[in-house]
C-alpha positions in Angstrom: 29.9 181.9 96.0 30.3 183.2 99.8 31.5 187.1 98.9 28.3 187.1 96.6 26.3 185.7 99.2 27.1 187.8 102.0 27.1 190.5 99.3 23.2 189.8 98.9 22.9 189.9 102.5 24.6 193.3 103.6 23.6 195.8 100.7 20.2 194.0 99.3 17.5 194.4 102.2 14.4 194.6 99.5 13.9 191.2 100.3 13.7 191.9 103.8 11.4 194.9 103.1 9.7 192.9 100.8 8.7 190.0 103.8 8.4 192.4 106.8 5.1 193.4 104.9 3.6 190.8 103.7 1.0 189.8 105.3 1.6 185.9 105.5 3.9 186.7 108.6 1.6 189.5 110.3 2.1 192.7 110.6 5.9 194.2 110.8 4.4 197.1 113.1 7.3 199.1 112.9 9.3 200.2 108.9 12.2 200.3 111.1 12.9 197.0 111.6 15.7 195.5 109.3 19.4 196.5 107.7 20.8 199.8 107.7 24.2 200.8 106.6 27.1 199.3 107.3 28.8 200.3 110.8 26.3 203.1 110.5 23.9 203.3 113.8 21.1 205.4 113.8 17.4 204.7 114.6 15.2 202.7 112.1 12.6 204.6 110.1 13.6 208.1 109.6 15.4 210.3 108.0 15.9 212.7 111.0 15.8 213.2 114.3 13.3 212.0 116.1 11.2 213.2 119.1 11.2 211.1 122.4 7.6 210.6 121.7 8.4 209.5 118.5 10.8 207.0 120.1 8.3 205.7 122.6 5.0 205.6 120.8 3.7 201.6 120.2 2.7 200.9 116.6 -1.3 202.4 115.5 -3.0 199.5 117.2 -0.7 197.8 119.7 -0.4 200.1 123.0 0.6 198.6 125.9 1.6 195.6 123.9 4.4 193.4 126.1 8.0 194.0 124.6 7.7 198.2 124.1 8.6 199.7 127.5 6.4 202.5 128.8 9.7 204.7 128.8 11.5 202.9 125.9 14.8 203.6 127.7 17.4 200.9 128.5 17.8 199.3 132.1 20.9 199.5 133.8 21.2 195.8 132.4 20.8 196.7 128.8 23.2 199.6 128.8 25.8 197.1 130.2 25.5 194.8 127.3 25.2 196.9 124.7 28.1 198.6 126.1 29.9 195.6 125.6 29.5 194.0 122.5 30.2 197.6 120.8 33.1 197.2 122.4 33.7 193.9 121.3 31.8 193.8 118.1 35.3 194.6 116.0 34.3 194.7 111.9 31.0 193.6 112.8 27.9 194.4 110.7 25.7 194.3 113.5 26.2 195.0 117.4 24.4 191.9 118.1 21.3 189.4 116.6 18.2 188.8 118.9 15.8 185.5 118.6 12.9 187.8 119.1 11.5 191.6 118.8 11.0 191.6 122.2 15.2 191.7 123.0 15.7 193.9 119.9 13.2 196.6 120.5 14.7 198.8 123.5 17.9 198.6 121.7 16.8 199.6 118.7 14.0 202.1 119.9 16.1 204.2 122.8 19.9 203.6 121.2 19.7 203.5 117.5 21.8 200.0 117.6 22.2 198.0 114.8 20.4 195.1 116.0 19.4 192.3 113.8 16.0 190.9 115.2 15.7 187.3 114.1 12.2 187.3 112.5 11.0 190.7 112.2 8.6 192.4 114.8 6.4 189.1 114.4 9.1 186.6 114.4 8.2 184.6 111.4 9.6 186.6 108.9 12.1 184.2 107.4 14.6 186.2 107.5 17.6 185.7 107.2 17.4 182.3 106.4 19.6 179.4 108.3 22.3 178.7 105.9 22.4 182.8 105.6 22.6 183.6 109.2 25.4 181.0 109.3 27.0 182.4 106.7 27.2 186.0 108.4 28.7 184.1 111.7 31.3 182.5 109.7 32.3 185.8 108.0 32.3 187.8 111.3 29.5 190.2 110.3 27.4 188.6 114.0 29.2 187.9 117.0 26.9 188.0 119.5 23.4 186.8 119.8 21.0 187.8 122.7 18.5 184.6 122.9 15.4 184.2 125.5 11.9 185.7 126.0 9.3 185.3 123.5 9.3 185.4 119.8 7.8 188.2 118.1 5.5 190.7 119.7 2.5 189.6 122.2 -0.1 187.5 120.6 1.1 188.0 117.2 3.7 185.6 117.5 1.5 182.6 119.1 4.2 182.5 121.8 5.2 178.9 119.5 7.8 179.6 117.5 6.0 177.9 114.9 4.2 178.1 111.5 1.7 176.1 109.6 5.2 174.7 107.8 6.9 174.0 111.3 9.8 176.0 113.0 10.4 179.1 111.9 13.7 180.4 110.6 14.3 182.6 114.1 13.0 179.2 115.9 15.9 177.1 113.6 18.7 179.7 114.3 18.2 179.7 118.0 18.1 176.5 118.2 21.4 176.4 116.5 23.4 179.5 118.4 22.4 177.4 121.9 23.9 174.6 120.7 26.5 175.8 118.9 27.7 179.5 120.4 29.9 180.0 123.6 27.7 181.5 126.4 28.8 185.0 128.2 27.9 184.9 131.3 26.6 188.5 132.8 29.1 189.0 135.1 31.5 189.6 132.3 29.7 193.1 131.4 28.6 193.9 134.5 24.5 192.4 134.0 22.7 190.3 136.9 21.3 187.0 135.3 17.7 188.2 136.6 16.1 191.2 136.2 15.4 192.2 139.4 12.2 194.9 138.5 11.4 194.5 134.7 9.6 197.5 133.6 7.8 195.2 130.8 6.4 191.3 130.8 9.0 191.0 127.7 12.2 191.8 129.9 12.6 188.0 130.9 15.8 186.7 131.8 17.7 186.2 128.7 21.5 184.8 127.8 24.3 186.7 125.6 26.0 184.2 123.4 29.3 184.5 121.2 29.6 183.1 118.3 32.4 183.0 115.2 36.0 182.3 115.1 37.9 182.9 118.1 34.7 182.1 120.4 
């Protein structure tokens, strides 16, 4: 039923471990990526504290990569939204989803958010799946998903959104938050709808949406 569902979904992420390292969807890049407790943020990956070099550093093989900014620290944007949905999230499981790792990353990197990036670090990690993701909305565990910029990281991602099978789960879910969420528009926490100086070629434009009950 639903409770065993969601169940699955907030306190089983072996599955999700399982299919951030398999190699059919490319690397993951990063162990952090992926559930942590409940309510409970803290940076992905350790068990500790960890250095600001630690923070910063792109995966063994990917420097200067487009999506891991040269500081990892937020832009004034960034620190506005994230602001907000904490303070909006309520009994959410995660501050916010992201279609890609590009969104997820300086969140996740710099603030120790619990982020949910659609996809993993490639985006075509299928997970969570549609029906799931859904199901998490319906429940209130996501509110908020930041959608825009490309999926995945760089060229791993093929900048399609697609697999050999079609669209990919991230591709399917985005598809249906745009069609189906209630936009925010930035001025409600304070964000400009255009970057104005991007430190990265990831930090496109990009559109908060709320989704759930009460919408």
């Amino acid at each position: 039923g639903l409770a065993a569902s969601l169940a699955a979904l907030l306190i089983a992420p072996s599955a999700w471990a399982v299919q951030v390292f398999n190699p059919a969807y490319g690397t993951s890049g990063m162990g952090s990526v992926g559930p942590t407790t409940p309510n409970r943020e803290r940076s992905r990956g350790s068990s500790g504290p960890q250095s600001a070099g630690a923070r910063t550093a792109s995966p063994a093989g990917f420097a200067g990569l487009a999506g891991i900014a040269s500081d990892g620290s937020l832009t004034p944007d960034e620190r506005r939204l994230l602001d907000y949905t904490r303070a909006h999230r309520g009994g959410a499981r995660y501050v916010f989803a992201t279609t890609n790792w590009n969104a997820a990353s300086p969140y996740i990197l710099s603030a120790g958010a619990d982020v949910l990036p659609l996809g993993g670090f490639s985006g075509k990690v299928p997970f969570p799946a549609p029906a799931d993701f859904r199901r998490l909305v319906a429940a209130g565990q996501v509110r908020y998903v930041l959608a825009g910029g490309p999926a995945g990281l760089g060229p791993l991602a093929a900048g399609t959104g697609n697999t050999a099978a079609g669209p990919t789960a991230a591709t399917r879910i985005a598809d249906w938050v745009a069609a189906t969420c209630a936009k925010v528009p930035a001025s409600v926490y304070g964000g400009t709808d255009t970057p104005a100086a991007p430190p990265a070629p990831a930090r496109t434009a990009r559109t908060l949406y709320r989704c759930g009950p009460g919408q």
